[in-house]
C-alpha positions in Angstrom: -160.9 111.1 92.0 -163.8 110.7 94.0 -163.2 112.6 96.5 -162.2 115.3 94.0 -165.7 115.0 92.6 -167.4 115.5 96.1 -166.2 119.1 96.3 -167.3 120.2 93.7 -170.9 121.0 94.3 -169.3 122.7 97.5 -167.4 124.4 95.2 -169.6 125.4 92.6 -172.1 126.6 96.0 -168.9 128.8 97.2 -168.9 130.6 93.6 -172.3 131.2 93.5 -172.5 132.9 97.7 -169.6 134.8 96.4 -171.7 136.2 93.1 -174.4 137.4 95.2 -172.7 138.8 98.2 -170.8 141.1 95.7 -173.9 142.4 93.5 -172.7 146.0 94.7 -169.5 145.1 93.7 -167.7 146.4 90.3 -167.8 143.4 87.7 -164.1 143.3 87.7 -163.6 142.9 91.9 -166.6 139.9 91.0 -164.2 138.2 88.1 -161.1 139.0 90.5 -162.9 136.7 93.9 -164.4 134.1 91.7 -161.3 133.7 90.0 -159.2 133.0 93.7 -162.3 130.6 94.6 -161.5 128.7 91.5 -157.7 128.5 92.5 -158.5 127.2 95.8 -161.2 124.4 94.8 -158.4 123.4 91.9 -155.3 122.8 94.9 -157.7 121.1 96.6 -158.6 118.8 93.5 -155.0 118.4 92.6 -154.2 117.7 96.5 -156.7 115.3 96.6 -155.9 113.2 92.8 -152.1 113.2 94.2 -152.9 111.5 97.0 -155.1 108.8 95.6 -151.7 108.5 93.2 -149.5 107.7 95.7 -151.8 105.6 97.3 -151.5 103.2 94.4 -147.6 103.4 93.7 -145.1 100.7 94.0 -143.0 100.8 96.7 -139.8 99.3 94.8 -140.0 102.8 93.0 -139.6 104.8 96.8 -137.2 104.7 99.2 -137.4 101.9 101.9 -136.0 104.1 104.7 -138.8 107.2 103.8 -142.1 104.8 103.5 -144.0 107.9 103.6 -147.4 106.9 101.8 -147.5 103.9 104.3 -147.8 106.4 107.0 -149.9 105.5 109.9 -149.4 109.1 111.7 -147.5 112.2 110.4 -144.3 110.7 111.0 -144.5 107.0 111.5 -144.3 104.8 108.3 -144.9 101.0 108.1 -144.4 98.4 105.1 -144.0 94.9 105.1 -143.0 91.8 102.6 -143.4 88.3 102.7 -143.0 84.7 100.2 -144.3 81.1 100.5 -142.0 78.7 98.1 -142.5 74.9 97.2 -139.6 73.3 95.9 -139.9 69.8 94.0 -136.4 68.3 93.5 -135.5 65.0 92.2 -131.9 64.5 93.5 -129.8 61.6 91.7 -129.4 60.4 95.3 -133.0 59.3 96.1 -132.7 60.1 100.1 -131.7 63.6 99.2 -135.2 64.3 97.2 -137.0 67.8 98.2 -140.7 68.0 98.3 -141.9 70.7 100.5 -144.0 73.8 101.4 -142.7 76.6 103.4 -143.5 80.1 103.6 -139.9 81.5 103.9 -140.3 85.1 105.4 -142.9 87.2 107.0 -141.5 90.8 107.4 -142.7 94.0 109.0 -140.5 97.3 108.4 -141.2 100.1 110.9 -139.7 103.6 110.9 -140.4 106.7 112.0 -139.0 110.5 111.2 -138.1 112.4 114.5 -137.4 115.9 112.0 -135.8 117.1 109.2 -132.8 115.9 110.6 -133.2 112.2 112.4 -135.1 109.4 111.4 -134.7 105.7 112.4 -135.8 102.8 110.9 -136.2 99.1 111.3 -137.1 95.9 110.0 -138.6 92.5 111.7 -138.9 89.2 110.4 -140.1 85.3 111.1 -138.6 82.7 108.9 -139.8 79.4 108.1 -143.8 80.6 109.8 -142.9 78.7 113.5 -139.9 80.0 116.0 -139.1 78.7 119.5 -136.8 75.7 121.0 -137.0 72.7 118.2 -138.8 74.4 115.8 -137.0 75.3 112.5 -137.9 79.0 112.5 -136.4 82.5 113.9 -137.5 85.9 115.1 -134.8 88.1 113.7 -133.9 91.9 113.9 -132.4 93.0 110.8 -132.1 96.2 110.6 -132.3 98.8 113.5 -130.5 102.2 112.8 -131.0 105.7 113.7 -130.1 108.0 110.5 -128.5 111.8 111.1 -128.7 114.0 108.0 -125.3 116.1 108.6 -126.2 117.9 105.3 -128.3 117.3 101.9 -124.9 114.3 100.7 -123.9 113.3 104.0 -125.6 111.4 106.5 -124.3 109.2 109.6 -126.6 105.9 110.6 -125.8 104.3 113.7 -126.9 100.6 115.2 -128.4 97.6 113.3 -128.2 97.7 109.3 -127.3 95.5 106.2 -123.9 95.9 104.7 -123.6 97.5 101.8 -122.2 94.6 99.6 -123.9 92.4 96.5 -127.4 93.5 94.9 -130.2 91.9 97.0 -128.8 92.2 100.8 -130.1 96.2 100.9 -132.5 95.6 98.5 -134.4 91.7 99.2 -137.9 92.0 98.7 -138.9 89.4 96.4 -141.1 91.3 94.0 -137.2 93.1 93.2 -135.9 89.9 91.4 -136.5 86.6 89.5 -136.8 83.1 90.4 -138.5 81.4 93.7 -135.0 81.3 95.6 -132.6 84.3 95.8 -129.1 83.4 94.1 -126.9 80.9 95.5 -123.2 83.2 95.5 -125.1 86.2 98.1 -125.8 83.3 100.1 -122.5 81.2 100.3 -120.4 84.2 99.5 -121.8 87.1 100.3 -123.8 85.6 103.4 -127.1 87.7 102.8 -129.2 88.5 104.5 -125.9 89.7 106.3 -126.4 92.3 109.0 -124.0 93.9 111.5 -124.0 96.4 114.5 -121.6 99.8 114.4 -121.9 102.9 112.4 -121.6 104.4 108.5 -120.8 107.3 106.8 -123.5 107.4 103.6 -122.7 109.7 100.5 -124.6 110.8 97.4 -123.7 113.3 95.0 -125.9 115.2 92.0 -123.6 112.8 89.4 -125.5 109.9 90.4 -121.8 108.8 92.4 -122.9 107.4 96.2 -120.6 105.9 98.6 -120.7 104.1 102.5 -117.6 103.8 104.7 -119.0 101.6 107.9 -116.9 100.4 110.5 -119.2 97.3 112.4 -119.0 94.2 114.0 -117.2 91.5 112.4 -117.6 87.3 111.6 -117.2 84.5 114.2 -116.1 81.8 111.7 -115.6 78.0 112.9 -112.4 76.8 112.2 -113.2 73.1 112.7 -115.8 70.8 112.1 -118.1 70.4 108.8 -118.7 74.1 108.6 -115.1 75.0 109.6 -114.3 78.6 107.2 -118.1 78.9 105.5 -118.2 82.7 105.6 -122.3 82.1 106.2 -122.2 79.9 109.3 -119.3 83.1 110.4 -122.5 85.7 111.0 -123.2 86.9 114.2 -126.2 88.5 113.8 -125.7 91.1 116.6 -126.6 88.9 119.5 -124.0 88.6 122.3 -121.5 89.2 118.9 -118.2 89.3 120.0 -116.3 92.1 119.5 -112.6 91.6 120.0 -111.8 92.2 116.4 -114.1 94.6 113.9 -114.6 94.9 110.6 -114.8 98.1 107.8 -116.8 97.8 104.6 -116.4 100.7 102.3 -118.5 100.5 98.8 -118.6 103.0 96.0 -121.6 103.0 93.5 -122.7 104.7 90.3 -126.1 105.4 88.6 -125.9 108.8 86.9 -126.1 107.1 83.5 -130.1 105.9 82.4 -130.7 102.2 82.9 -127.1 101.5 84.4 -126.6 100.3 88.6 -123.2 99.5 89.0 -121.3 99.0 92.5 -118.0 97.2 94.4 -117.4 96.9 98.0 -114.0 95.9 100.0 -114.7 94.6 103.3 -111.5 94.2 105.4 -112.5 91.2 108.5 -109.0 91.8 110.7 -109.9 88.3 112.4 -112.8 86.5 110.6 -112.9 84.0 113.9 -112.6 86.3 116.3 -110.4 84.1 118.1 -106.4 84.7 118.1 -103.7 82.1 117.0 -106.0 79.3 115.5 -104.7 80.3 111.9 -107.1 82.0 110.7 -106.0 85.6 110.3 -107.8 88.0 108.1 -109.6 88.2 105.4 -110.9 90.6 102.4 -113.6 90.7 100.6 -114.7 92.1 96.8 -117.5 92.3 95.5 -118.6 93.5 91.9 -121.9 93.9 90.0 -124.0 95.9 87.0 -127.3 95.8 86.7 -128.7 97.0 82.9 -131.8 97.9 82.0 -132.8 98.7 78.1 -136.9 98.9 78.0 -138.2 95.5 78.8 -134.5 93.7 78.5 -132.2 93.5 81.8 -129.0 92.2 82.6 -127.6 91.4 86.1 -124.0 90.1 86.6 -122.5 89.9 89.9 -118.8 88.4 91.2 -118.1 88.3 94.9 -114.5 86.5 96.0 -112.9 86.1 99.7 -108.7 85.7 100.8 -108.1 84.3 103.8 -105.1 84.5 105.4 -103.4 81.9 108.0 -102.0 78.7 108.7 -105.0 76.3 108.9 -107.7 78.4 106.6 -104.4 77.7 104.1 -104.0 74.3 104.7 -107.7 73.4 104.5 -107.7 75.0 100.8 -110.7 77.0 101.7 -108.1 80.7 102.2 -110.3 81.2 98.1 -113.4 81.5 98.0 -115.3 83.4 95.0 -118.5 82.9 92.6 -120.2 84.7 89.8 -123.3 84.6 88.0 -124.8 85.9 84.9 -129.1 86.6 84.7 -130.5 88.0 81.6 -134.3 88.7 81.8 -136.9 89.9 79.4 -140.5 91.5 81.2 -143.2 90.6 78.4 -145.3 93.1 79.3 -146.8 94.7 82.6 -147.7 90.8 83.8 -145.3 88.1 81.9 -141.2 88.2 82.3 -139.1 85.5 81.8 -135.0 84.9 83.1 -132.1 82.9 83.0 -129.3 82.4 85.6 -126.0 80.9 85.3 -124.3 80.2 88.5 -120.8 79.1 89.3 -120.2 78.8 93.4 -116.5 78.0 94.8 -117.0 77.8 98.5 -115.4 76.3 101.5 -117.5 72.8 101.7 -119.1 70.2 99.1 -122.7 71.7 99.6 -121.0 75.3 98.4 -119.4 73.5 95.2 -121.6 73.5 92.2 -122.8 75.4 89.1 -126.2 75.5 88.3 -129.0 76.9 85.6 -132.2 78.2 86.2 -134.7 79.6 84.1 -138.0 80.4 84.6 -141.1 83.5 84.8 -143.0 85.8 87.1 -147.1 86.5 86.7 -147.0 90.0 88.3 -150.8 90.3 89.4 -149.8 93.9 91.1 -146.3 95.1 91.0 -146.1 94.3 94.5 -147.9 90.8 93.9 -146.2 88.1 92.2 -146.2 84.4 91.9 -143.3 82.7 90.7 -142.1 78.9 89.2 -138.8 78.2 88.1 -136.9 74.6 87.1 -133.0 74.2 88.6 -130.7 71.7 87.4 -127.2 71.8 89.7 -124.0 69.6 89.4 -121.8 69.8 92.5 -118.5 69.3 92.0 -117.1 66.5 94.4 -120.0 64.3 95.5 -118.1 62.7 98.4 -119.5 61.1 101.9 -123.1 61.2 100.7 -123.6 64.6 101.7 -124.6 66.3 98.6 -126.2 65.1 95.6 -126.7 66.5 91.9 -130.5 67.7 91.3 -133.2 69.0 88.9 -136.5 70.3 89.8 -139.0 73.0 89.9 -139.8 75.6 92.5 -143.2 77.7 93.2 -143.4 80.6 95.1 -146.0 83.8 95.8 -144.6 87.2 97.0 -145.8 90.5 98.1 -144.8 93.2 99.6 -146.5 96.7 100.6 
């Protein structure tokens, strides 16, 4: 409100010019100017306390693709997250131990409004801080779409997004959920971050009903070796992707009821390989989740299963692949909240075999500032050729995003 403050002595000098320029003047026409000076000097007050407001919101509470208080002209927007996580596990298989430091993501999100009409938007990220031949990071694109309003429900986006499909692939800041690490099924099952190239169809309507219908590049799953079918190693990311065989994702969503988010998605891959006669066929996906919110009590539950069809996939017992998991949390107040998570993972290899129970809490310093610890205990289910071992341990992470 400062800068509310500093007009007011400009003000209150307007009023009093306008008092004596008018002493000719009937008292009423007097009453009638001062009264429109007043008007003015308030908008400009008002203008000035909403924009100090919005400098100061959370951006979880606005939408990504808009960004509009991050605006660095009229019409370009830019906004940004990132998270640093050590992770401290004692594995019953003492070569498999985990005791390291790595900050995970660095992310910039750029997008800019052409009209009324056309916007585009985008988002760039470095993982694991380093990138470039035998380092272990990457410079990704993962998201880079133009957006064409057809009419206030109906818009068209074209190019580079995230699929519609499981709770944190649109929405993966890590201020949005609990715990250091994102859950394990939107990683083995639902391979998020997933991204693909093509186009969608996106719906909303007054009833709080919204819907996509996308038809966009499709998986390039091995069929051999140790990560022959794993739906995660199957991603393309848009680079050089083939694209003999497509995909189509359609989701339907609902949140015209207070405090309830629920969603499923059928994605239809009509060859997940990419690759004719190696017997692997198709596949379908559905996915399933709620997200309930009572005051400072949530619950998130989300189940996400694959069929494959085809000789090989069959024989190889990996043609089902599903897992679920179960997170009730509690926010103490403004800076304290506490969860729970109860994962079950059925994927095609050992390391995507396993349930696991986490619990832990957040210490939000800002809304969009948080620092995290958490302690994991996971069972695999076939320990087998010393690749995987049972582990428990704690994790520590800081997050932010603006």
């Amino acid at each position: 409100m400062h800068r509310a403050l500093l007009l007011l002595p400009l003000g209150i000098g307007c009023l009093s010019f306008g008092v004596v320029a008018q002493e000719a003047a009937s008292v009423e026409e007097i009453i009638q100017q001062q009264q429109e000076q007043i008007n003015a000097l308030q908008e400009q007050i008002e203008a000035t306390a909403e924009f100090l407001e919005i400098g100061g919101s959370s951006v979880t509470q606005l939408n990504r693709n808009q960004l509009q208080e991050r605006s660095i002209g009229s019409q370009t927007s830019i906004g940004g997250y990132g998270e640093i996580h050590y992770n401290n596990l004692d594995a019953k298989d003492p070569t498999k131990d985990t005791d390291k430091i790595d900050f995970h993501r660095f992310v910039l999100f750029f997008a800019h409004e052409f009209n009324d009409r056309v916007s585009f938007f985008s988002e760039l990220e470095v993982e694991h801080s380093l990138a470039g031949e035998g380092k272990p990071g990457e410079v990704e694109i993962e998201q880079a779409f133009v957006q064409v309003n057809l009419s206030n429900e109906i818009a068209i986006q074209g190019g580079l997004f995230v699929l519609p499909v499981g709770i944190i692939n649109e929405t993966h800041e890590p201020t949005t959920f609990y715990g250091v690490e994102r859950n394990a099924i939107e990683s083995a099952i639902v391979p998020a971050t997933w991204w693909e190239g093509g186009a969608q169809f996106v719906g909303n309507s007054a009833s709080g009903l919204s819907w996509n219908a996308g038809f966009h590049s499709g998986l390039e799953m091995y069929t051999t070796g140790s990560n022959a079918f794993r739906v995660r190693k199957g991603r393309q990311k848009v680079a050089n992707a083939v694209a003999k065989d497509f995909a189509f994702t359609g989701r339907l969503r609902y949140t015209g009821m207070q405090g309830l988010d629920v969603a499923a998605t059928w994605q239809y891959q009509s060859d997940p390989s990419n690759k004719s006669g190696d017997g692997l066929d198709d596949g379908i996906l559905i996915e399933a989740h709620a997200i309930y919110t009572s005051g400072p009590f949530q619950l998130r539950a989300l189940y996400a299963g694959w069929e494959f069809s085809g000789s090989v996939v069959e024989a190889a017992n990996a043609d089902s692949q599903s897992g679920f998991y179960i997170e009730p949390s509690w926010r103490i107040n403004e800076r304290w909240g506490v969860f729970a998570r109860i994962e079950d993972v059925d994927g095609a290899i050992s390391s995507d075999k396993f349930e696991e129970f986490r619990t832990g809490l957040s210490y939000y310093a800002h809304p969009n500032a948080v620092f995290k610890f958490d302690i994991a205990n996971r069972n695999y289910d076939v320990v087998s050729k010393a690749k995987v071992s049972d582990f428990n341990g704690f994790n520590i992470g800081m997050a932010y995003q603006f």
